[in-house]
C-alpha positions in Angstrom: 71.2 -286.4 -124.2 74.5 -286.6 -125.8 76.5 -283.9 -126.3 79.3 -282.8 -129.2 82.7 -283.4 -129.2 84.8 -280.5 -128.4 86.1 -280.7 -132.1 82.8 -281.5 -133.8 82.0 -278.9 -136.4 79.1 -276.7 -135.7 76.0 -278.1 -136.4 73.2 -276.2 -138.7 71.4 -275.7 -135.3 74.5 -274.9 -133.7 75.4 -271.8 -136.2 72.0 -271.1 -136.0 72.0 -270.0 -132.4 75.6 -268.6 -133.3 74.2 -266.2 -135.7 70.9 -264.8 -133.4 73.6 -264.2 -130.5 75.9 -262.3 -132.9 73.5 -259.9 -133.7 72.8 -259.6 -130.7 76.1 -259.0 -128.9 77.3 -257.0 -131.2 74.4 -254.9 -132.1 74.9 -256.0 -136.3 72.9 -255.0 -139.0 72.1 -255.3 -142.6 75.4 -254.0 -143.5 77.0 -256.4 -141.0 78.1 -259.7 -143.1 79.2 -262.9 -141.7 82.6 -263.0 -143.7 83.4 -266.6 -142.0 82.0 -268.8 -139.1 84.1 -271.2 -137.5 84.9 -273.4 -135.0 87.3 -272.3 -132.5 89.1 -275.4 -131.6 90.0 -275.7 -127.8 93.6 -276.0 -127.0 95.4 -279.1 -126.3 95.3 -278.2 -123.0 91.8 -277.8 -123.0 91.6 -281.1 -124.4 93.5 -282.3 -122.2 91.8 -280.9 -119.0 88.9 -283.3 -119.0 86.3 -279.9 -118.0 83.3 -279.4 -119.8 84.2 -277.4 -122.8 82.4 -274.0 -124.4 81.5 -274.6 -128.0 82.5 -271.2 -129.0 82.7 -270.5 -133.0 85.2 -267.9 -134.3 83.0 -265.2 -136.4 84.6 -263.1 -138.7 82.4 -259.9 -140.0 82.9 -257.7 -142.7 81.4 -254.1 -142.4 80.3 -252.9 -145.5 79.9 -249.1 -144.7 83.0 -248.8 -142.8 85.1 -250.8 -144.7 86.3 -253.3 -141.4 86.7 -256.8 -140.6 86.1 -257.8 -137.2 86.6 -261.1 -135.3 84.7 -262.4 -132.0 84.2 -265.3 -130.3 81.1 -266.2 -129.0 79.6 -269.6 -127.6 76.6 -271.3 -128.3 75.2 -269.6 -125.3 75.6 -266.6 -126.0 78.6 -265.4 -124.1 80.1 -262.9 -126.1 84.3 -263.3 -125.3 85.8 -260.9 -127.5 85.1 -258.6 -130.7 88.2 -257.1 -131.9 89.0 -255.2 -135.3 91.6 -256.6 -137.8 93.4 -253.1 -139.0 94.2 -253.3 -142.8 92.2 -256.3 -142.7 89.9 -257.1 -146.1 86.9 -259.9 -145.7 87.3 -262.7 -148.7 84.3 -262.9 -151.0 81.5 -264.2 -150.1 78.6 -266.4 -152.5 76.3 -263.5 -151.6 78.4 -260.7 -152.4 79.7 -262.2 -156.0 76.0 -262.8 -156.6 75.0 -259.0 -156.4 78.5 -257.9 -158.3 77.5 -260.1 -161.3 73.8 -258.6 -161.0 75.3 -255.1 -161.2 77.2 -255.9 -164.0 74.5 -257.2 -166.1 72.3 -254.3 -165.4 75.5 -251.6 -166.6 74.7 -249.8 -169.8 78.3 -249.9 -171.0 78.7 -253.5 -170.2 75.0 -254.1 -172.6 76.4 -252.1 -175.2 79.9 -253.5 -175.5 78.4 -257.1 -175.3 75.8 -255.6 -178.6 78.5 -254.9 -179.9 80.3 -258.3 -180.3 76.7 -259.2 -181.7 75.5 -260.3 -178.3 72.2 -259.1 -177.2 71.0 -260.9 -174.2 72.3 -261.0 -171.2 71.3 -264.2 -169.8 73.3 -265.6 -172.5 76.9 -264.4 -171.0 78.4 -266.3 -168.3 80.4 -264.0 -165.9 82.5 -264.9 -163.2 83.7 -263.1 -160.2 87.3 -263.0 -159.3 90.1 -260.9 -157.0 92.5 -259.3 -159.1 95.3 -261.7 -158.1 97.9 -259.0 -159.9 98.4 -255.3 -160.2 95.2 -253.4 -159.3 94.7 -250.5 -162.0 96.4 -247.2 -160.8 93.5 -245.0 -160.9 91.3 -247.6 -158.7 94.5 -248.9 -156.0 92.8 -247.0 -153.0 92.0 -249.9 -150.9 88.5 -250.5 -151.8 87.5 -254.4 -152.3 87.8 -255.1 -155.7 86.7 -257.9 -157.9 86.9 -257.9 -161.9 84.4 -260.5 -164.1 85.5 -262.6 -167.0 83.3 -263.2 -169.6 82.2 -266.3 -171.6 79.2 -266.8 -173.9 76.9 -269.5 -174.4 74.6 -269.5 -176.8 72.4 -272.7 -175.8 71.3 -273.0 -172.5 73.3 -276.4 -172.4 76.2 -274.9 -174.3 79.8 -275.3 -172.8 80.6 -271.7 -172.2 84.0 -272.0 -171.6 84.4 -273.0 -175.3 83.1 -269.2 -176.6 85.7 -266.8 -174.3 84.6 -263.0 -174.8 87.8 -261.7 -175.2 89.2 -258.3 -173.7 85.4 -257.7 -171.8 85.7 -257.3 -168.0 84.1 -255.2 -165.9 85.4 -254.0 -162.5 83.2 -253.7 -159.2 83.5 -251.8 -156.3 81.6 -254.8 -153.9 81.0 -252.7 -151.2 79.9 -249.9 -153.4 77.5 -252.1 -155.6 78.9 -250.4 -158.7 81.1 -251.0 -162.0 83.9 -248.7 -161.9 85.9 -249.9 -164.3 85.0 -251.1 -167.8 87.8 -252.6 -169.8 86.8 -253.3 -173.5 89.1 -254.7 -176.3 86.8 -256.1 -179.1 89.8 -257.0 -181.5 89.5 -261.3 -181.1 86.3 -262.7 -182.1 84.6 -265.2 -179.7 85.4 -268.9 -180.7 82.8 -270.6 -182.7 83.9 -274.4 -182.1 81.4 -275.6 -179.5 83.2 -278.1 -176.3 80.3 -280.6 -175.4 80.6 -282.5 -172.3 77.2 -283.8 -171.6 76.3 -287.8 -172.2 72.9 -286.2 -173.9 75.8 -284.2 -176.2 78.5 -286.4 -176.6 76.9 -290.2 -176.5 79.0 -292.2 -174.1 79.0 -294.9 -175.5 81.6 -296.7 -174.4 80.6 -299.2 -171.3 82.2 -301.9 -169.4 80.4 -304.6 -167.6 78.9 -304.0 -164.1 81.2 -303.2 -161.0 80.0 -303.6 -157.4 81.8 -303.3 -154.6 79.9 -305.7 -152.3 80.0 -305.9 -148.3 77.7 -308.2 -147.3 78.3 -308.1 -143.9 78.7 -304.1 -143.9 81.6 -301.5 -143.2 85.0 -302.5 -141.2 84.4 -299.3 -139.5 82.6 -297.9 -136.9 81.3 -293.9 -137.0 80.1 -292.5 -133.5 79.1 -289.2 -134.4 82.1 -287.7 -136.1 84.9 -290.2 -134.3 86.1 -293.2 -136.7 87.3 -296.4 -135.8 88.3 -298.3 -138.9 91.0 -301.4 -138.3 93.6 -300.5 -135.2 92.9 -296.6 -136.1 91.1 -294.2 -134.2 90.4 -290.6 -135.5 88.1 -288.0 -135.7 86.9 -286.0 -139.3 86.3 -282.2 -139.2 85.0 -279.6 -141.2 85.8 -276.4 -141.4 84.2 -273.4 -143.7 87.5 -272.3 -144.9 89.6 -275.4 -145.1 86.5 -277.9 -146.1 87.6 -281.7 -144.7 90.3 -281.9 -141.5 91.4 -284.6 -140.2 91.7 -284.3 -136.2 93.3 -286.6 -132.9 94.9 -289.5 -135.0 95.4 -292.9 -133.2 96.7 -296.3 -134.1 96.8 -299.4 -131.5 100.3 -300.7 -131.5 100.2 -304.6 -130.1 97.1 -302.8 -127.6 98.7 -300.0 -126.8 97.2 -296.3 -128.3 99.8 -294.4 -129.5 99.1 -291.0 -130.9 100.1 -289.6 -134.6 98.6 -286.0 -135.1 96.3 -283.7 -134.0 95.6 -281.8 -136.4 95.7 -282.4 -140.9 94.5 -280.0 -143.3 95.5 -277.9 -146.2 95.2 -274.4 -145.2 95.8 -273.0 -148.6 95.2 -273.3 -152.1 96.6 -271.1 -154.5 96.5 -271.3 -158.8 98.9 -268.5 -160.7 98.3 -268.4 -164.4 101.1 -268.0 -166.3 100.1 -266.1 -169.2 100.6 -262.2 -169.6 97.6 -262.2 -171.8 94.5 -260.0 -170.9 91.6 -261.8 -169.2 94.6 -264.2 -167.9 97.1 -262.6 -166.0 95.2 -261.6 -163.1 93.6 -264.6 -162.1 95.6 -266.0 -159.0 93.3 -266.8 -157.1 93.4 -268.2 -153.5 90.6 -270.7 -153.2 91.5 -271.4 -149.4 91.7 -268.0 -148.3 89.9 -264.9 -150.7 86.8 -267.0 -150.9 86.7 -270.0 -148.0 87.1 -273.6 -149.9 84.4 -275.3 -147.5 82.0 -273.1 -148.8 81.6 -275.0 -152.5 81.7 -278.6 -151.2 79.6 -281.0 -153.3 76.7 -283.1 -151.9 78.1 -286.1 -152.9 76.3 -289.1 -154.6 76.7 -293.4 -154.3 78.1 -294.9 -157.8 79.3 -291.5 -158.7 81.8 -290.2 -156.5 81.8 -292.7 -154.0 81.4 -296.5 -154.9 80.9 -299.3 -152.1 79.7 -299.4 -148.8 79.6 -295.6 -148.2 78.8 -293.8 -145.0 78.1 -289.8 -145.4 78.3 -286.8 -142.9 76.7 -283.6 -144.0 78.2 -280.4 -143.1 76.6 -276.7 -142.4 78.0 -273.6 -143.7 76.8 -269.7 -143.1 76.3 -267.3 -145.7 77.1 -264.0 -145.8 73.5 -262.6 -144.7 73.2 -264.8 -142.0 71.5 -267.9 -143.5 72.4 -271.2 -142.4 73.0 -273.6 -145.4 73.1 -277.9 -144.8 75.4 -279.3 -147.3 74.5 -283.2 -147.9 76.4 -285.7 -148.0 79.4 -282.9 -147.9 82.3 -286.0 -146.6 82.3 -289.8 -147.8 83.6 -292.2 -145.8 84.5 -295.9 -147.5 87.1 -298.5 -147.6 88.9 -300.1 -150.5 90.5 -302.7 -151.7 93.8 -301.2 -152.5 96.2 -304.5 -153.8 98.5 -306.7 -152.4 99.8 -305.4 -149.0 102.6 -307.7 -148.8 103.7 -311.2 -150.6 106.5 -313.8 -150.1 106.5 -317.0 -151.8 109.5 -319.5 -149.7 111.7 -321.8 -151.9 109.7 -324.7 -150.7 106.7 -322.8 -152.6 105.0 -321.9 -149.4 103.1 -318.6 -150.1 102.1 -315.6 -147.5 100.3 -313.0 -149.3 98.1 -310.2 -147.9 95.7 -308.2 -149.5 95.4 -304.7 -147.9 92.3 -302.3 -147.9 92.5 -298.4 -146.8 90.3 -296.3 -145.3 89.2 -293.4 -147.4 88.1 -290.0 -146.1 87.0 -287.6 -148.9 85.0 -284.4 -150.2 85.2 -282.4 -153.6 84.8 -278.7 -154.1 83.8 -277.1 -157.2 85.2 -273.7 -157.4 84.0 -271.7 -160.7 85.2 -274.0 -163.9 87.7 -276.4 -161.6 86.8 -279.5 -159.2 89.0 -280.1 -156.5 89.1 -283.3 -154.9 90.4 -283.9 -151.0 91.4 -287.7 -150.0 92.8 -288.5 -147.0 93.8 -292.2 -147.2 94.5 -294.5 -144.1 96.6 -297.4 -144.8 96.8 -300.9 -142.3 101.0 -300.9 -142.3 100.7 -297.6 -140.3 100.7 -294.7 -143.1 98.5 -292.1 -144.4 98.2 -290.2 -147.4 96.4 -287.2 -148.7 95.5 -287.1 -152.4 94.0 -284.2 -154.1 92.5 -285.0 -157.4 92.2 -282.2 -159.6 89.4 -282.3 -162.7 86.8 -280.1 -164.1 87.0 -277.4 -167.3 90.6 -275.6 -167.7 90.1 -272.4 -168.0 89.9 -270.7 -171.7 91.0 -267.2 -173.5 90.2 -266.1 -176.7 93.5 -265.5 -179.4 94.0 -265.6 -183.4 93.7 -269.4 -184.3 97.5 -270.4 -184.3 98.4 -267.2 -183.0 102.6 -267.1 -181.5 100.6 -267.9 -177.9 103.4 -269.1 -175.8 102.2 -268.8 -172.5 98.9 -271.3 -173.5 97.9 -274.6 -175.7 95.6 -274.2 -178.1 92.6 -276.2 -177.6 90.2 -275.6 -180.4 90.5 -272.5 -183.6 91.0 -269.5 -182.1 90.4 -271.4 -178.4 93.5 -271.5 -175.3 93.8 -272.9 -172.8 96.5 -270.8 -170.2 99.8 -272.3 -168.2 99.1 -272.4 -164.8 99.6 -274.1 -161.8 97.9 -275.4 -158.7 99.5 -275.0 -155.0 98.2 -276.2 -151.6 100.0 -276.4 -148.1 99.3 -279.0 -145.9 99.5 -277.6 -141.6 100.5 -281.1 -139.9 100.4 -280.8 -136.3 101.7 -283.9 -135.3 102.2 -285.6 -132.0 104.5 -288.4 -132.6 103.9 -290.1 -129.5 103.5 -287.0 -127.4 103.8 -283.2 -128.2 107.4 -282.2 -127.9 109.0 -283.5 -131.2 111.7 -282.6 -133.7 112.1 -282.3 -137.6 115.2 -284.2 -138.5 116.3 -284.3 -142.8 117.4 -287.2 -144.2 119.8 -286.9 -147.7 121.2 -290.0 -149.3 124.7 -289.7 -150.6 127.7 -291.5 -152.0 131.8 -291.4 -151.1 134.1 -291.3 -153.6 135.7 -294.2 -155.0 137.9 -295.2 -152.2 138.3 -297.0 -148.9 134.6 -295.8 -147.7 133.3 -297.4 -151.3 135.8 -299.4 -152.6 133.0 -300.5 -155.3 131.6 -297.3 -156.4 128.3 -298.4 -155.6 127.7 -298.1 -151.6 126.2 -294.9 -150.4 125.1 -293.8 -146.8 122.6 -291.1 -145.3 123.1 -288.3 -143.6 120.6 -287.1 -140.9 120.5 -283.0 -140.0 118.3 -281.8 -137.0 116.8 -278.5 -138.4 116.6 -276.4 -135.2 115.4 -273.0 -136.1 113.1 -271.6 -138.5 115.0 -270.6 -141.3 117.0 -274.2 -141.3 113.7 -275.5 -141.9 112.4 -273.9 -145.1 113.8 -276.4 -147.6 113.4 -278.0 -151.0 112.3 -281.3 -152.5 115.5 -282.6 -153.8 115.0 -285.9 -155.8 118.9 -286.2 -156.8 119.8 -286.9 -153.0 116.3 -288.5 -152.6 115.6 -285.9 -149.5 112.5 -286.2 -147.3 112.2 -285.2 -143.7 111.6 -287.1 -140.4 109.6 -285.6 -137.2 111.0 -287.7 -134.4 110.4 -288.1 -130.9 113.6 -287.4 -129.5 112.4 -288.4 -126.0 111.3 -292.0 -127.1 113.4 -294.4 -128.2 112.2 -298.0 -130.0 113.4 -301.0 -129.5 116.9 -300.7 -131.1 117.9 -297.3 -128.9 116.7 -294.8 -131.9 114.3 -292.2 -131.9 110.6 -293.1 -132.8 109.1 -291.4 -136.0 106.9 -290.5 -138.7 108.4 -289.5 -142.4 107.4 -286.9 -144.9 107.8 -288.5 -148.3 107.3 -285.6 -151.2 105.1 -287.1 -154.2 104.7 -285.3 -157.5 105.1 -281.3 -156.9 106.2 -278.4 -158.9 108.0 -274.7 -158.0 106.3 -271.4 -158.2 106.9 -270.1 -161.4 105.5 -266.7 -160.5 109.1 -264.0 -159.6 108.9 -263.7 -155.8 108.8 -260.0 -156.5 105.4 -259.7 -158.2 102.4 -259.1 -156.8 101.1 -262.8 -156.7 105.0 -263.6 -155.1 104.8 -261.2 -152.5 101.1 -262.2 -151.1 102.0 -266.2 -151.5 105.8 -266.2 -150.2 104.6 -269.2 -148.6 104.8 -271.1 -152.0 108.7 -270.9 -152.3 109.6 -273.5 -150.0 108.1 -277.1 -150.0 109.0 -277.1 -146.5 108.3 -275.1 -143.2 108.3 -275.9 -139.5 107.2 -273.5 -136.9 106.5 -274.0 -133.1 102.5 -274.3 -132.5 101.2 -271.6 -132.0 97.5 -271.3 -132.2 97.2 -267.7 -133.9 99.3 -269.0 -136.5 96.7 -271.1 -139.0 97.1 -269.9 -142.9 100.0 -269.6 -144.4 99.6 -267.0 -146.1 97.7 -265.1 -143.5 94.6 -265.1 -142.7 93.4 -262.1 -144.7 95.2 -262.9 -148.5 92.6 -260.4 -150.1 94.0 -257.7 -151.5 97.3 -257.7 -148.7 99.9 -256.1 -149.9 102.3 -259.6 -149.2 104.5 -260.6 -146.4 102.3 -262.3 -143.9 101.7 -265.9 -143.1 105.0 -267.8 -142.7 107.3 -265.4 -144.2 106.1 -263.2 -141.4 106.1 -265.6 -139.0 109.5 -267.4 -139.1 111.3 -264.1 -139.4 111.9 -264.3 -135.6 113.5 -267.9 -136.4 112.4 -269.9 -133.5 113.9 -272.5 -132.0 112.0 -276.1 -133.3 113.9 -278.6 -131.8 112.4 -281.0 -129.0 109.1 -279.1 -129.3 105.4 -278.8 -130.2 106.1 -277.8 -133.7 103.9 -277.7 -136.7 104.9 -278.9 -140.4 103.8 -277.4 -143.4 104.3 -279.1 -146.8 103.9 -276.9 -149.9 103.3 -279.5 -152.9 101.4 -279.2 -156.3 101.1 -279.5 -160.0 102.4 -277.5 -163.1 99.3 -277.6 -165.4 100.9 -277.1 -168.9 97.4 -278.3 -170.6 97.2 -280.5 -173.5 94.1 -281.0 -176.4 92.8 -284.1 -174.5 92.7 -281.9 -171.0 89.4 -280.7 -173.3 86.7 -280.7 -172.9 86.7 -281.7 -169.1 90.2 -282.6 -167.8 90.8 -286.2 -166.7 91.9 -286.4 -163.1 95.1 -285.2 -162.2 96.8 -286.1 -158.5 98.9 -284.6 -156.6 100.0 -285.2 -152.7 102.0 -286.6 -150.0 102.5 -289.7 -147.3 103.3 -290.1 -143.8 104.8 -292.9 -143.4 106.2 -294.6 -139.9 110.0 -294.7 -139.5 111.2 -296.7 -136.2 108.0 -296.0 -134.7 106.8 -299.8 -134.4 108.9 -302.7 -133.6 107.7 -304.2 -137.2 105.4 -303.9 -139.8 101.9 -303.8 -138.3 101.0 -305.0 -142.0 102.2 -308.5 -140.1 99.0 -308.6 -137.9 96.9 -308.4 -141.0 94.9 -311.6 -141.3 94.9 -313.4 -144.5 91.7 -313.8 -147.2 89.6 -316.7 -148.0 91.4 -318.4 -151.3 88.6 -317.8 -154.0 91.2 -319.3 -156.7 94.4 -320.9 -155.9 95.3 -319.9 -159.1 95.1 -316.5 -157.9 96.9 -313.9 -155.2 94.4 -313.1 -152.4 
């Protein structure tokens, strides 16, 4: 019988078993819902310790009646370690709950009548959504209960886009504990756009076609999959799932010249994060944390071949709990393939001798679909030693009614009377990395240029300048494109083969800056978003950085918290987190679904080989000399 890794995510069976012993334990009933089930990860020492491992699973529980989230850990045995409560503490929202808020609000008289009297008279016919009031909570109703408000679209064929026909100025508010609407907001001034926004092929045609593709391997994959462990090329690594973070990326390897040398041990984004920009009703409160206030795992596609993934694909399905206890297989949830990615390297010699090599990465994916947006997570690995992660961003923006050509500037126009608000989209990579062993440093690296004089006689040398960033504070810094700044964790305890310290870089790609005052609501309960970068010591508690209970917190916790005490993080087991992103100002041809956008980051080696491992690659079989191969 073989048994699971000790970072293998909890199998369907495996939360099965997870859920019957909860109960159990800790005596839980109806009102007892299962906010969040995890795996909780063993420690590096652990790891380390070569013993037979617990697979224990983090459970966090929401209690309806008396308004309390508590966490235990509990094994697939049964062995109940801990149940503690989490004071102040509000679960995120679970599918189950924001099913029976929306069923509440379609059964409330006032909510019927207001929708009759925008000429709507059937219910089905009105799209609602649930979402956290990411602002200002409504004086009367700020007494801590667990709020959600509902948005409003209509669609008046069942395979009408309903985004294009906003109901403007209709929410409804719902206690979800309590079951009921208590607040009823209702401003009936904008009439709902007519124009419609057809996606489908059977709407729009799709008639334009290219020739057949295929990605053909006759002889199969390059890589190997043992469970959840991946060998692909000279790297080694293992994929995870988690219910909050969706697809992680754990115990990264590459064989240097046959020796293992380790990278990370840890990759995911811990938070996602989109503030709208427009004061607008129906707009202004939806910040929403996809990571945190509703778990990201949870909406993970089942992913299909010649769709989302195109060549030799290998899947690995995922399981996820519900709120009531239900166990729930996602298919196909992560794709695994590699691809043909360009030239890797070329030099033609002046005797007209030619080396070229043709480089393939490995590609690690999954896509979310959260209400109206898709989210995309790529984690690419590359054969000259790098990775990168790539979020692709697609799906409908979302829309809000106004005047046609009203003064709207806070939004694009899409369609008459049809916008489209400024927003933007924020994650946070955690990057526990091991460069060559755990006890590493953060080191920034600025380029800059000496007057005209005797250190650049020509005005056109330049140097770098290298800062250790020691503590915490030193370490929250800014992408800085003018003195082309990115950040190095070294190893300062091994040295390569020219006496300096080995390393990995952080190279920023395309990113934006919170636009949202650090003051306001949404500032205060994402302070994590106003640096791009933060380095802490490991510490295990420490996993979201904006806490791990954004809901409704008043603001402060996560890293600001943490890295008030401004730790030492030199020569240590430190953690990097990259804040990174887009500013979505949208445009007409973002409708009706918006083309894929990208945003993301690489890790790239820096004095951590000898050379290019892209040397070792082995050239391809010339199938025209006419052509680079």
């Amino acid at each position: 019988m073989s048994f699971p890794h000790p970072l293998d995510p909890l199998s369907h069976s495996e939360q099965e078993l997870i859920v019957a012993h909860s109960r159990k334990a800790w005596k839980l009933e109806d009102h007892h819902l299962f906010a969040m089930l995890q795996l909780h990860e063993p420690t590096k020492a652990e790891l380390s310790s070569g013993k037979k491992l617990d697979r224990t699973a983090r459970v966090t529980i929401w209690d309806r009646k008396k308004a309390v989230v508590s966490e235990g850990l509990i094994t697939t045995d049964g062995v109940a370690k801990e149940f503690v409560e989490i004071p102040g503490a509000k679960s995120p929202v679970s599918v189950v709950e924001s099913a029976v808020a929306l069923d509440v609000v379609r059964k409330d008289k006032s909510v019927i009548e207001a929708l009759a009297r925008r000429g709507i008279n059937d219910i089905t016919t009105v799209h609602m959504e649930t979402w956290p009031i990411g602002a200002q909570i409504p004086a009367h109703l700020d007494d801590g209960r667990r709020l959600i408000w509902t948005p409003m679209w209509h669609q008046p064929t069942p395979d009408a886009n309903f985004y294009a026909h906003p109901i403007h100025g209709l929410h409804a508010i719902v206690d979800i504990d309590a079951e009921e609407v208590v607040g009823l907001e209702d401003n009936a001034d904008v009439p709902i756009p007519q124009t419609p926004g057809p996606y489908r092929e059977s709407q729009t045609g799709g008639s334009v076609k290219l020739k057949e593709l295929k990605i053909d391997q006759p002889d199969g994959p390059s890589f190997d999959v043992q469970g959840w462990n991946i060998k692909w090329e000279r790297w080694t690594f293992r994929i995870g799932f988690d219910q909050r973070e969706g697809l992680v990326i754990h115990d990264v390897h590459f064989n240097d010249e046959g020796k293992t040398r380790k990278i990370a041990h840890r990759l995911s984004i811990a938070e996602l994060v989109i503030p709208y920009g427009d004061p607008a009703q129906g707009a202004y409160r939806k910040n929403a944390f996809d990571t945190g206030e509703f778990g990201l795992g949870n909406f993970t596609n089942s992913l299909t071949l010649g769709c989302d993934c195109l060549g030799e694909i290998v899947y690995l399905d995922a399981a996820v709990t519900e709120g009531d206890g239900t166990v729930r297989t996602i298919k196909n949830a992560i794709c695994m393939h590699e691809e043909d990615f360009g030239i890797l390297w070329k030099h033609v010699d002046v005797d007209g001798h030619t080396e070229v090599r043709r480089g393939r990465r490995f590609v690690a994916s999954s896509i979310v679909t959260v209400n109206n947006y898709e989210y995309g997570y790529f984690w690419y690995f590359y054969q000259d030693g790098s990775i990168e992660f790539e979020a692709k961003l697609t799906g409908i923006v979302l829309t809000l009614a106004d005047k046609p050509g009203a003064d709207h500037p806070s939004a694009t126009e899409l369609e008459p009377g049809l916008w489209a608000p400024y927003h933007q989209h924020i994650l946070c990579a955690r990057m526990d990395l091991e460069i060559d062993g755990v006890n590493n440093s953060v080191v920034e690296i600025e380029s800059f240029a000496h007057p005209v004089g005797e250190k650049n006689p020509y005005g056109g040398a330049y140097e770098t300048s290298e800062t250790v960033l020691k503590s915490e504070s030193a370490a929250q810094r800014l992408v800085d494109p003018i003195k082309s700044r990115f950040w190095k964790v070294v190893n300062p305890n091994k040295k390569n083969h020219v006496g300096h310290s080995i390393a990995y870089k952080l190279i920023p790609g395309h990113t934006t800056y919170p636009l949202a005052h650090k003051e306001s609501v949404l500032g205060k309960r994402a302070g994590f978003m106003y640096s791009h970068l933060w380095v802490t010591p490991n510490v295990e508690s420490e996993r979201y950085p904006a806490g791990d209970y954004p809901f409704q917190h008043e603001g402060g916790a996560g890293l600001p918290e943490w890295t008030k005490n401004d730790r030492s993080i030199e020569n240590t087991d430190v953690v990097l987190w990259h804040v990174f992103g887009t500013n979505h100002i949208p445009r007409t041809e973002d409708w009706p679904v918006m083309p894929v956008e990208r945003t993301g980051f690489h890790l790239k080696p820096s004095g951590f080989f000898r050379r290019s491992p892209a040397m070792d690659v082995a050239s391809s079989e010339a199938v025209d000399t006419a052509c680079d191969c």
